[in-house]
C-alpha positions as CSV (number, residue, x, y, z in Angstrom):
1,X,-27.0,-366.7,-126.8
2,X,-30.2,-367.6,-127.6
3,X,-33.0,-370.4,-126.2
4,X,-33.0,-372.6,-128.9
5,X,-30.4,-373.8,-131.9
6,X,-31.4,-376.0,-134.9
7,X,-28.9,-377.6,-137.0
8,X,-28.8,-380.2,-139.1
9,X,-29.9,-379.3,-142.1
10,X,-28.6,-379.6,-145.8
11,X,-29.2,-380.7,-149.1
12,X,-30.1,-384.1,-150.1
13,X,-31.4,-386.2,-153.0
14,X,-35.6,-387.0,-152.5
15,X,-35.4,-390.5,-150.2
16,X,-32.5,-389.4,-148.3
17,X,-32.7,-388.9,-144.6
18,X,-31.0,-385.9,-142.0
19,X,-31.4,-385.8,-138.6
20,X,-32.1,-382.1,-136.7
21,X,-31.3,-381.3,-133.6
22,X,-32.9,-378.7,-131.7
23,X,-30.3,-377.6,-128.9
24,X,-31.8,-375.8,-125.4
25,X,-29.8,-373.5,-123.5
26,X,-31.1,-371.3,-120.8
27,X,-33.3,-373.7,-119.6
28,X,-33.7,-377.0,-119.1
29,X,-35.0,-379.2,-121.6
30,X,-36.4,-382.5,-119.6
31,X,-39.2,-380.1,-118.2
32,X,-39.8,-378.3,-121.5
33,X,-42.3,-379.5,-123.9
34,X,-41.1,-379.0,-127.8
35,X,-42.3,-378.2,-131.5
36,X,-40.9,-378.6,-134.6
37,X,-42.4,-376.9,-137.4
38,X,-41.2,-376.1,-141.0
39,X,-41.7,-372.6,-143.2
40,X,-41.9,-373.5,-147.1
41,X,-41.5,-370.8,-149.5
42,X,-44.3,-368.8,-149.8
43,X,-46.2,-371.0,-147.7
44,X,-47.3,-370.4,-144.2
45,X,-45.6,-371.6,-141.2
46,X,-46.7,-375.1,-140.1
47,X,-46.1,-377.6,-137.4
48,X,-44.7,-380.9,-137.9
49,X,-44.1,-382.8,-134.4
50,X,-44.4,-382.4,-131.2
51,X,-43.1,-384.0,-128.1
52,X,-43.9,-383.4,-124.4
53,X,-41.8,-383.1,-121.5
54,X,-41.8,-386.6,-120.2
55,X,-41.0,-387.7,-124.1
56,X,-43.9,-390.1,-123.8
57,X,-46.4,-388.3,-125.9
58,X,-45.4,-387.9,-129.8
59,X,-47.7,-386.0,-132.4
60,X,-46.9,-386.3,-135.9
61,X,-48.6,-384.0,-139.0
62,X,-50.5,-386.7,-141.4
63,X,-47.7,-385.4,-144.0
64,X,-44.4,-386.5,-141.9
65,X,-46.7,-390.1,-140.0
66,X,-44.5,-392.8,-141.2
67,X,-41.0,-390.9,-142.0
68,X,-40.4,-388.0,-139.1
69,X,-39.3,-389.7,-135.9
70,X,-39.1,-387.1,-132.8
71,X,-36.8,-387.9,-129.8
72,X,-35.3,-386.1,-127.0
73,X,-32.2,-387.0,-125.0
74,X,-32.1,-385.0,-121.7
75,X,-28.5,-385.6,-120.8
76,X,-27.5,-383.5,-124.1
77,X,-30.4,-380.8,-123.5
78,X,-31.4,-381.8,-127.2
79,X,-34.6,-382.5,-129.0
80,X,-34.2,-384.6,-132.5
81,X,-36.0,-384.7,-135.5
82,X,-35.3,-387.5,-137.8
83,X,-36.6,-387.2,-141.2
84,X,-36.4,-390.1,-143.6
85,X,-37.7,-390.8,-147.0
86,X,-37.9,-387.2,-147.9
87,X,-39.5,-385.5,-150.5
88,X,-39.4,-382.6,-152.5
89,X,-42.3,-381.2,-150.6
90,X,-40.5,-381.5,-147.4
91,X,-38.1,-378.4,-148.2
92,X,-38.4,-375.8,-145.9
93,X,-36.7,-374.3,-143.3
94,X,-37.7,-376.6,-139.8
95,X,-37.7,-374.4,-136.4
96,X,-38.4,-375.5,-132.8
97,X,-39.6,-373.8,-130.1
98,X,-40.3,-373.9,-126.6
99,X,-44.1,-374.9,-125.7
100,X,-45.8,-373.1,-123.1
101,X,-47.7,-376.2,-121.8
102,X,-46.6,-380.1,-121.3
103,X,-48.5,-381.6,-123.3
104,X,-48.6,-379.3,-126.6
105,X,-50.4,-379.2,-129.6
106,X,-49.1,-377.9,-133.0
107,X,-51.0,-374.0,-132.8
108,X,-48.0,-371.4,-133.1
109,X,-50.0,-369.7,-130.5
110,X,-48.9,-372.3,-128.0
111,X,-44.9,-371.7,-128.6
112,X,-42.3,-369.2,-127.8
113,X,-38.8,-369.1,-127.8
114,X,-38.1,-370.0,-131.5
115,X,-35.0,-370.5,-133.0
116,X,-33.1,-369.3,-136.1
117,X,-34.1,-372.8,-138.1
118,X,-32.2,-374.8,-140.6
119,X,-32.5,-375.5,-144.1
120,X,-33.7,-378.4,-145.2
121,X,-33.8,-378.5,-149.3
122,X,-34.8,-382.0,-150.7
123,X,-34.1,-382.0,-154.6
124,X,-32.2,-384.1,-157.6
């Protein structure tokens, strides 16, 4: 078993929308900050959104503002991200990961517990 689980993923058509969920076992969630970030081909890993543990407190990277929507709902020990209007350049494969602090930024350095991520391609 490991910490963290991503799923949703898939492929869709550019405008389309998915929803990921990030899944906690282990621990609990509602007093564990999280991070999504997404991996691109040949690109280096980046972060996307962030959300801290009392789900108040919401950072977005300039290229998601507007379409990414993150979310958590303690009583299923999951963290969503819900991506809408997406683009080709949103392909990558989107992981989440623990934060080591409440209130996180988006440095890798910050995160631990990463999961196995989920595909995400956006094409026609």
């Amino acid at each position: 078993q490991v910490p963290l689980v991503e799923s949703g993923g898939g492929l869709v058509q550019p405008g389309g929308s998915l929803r990921l969920s990030c899944a906690a076992s282990g621990f609990t969630l509602d007093r564990t900050a999280i991070g999504w970030f997404r991996q691109a081909p040949g690109k280096e890993r980046e972060g996307v959104s962030t959300i801290n543990i009392g789900g108040t407190i919401k950072y977005y990277a300039d290229s998601v503002k507007g379409r990414f929507t993150i979310s958590r709902d303690n009583t299923k020990n999951t963290v969503y991200l819900q991506l809408n209007s997406l683009k080709p350049e949103d392909t990558a494969v989107y992981y989440c990961a623990k934060a080591r602090s409440a209130v996180p930024t988006m440095s890798l350095s910050e995160y631990e517990d990463w999961g196995q991520g989920t595909q995400v391609t956006v094409s026609s």
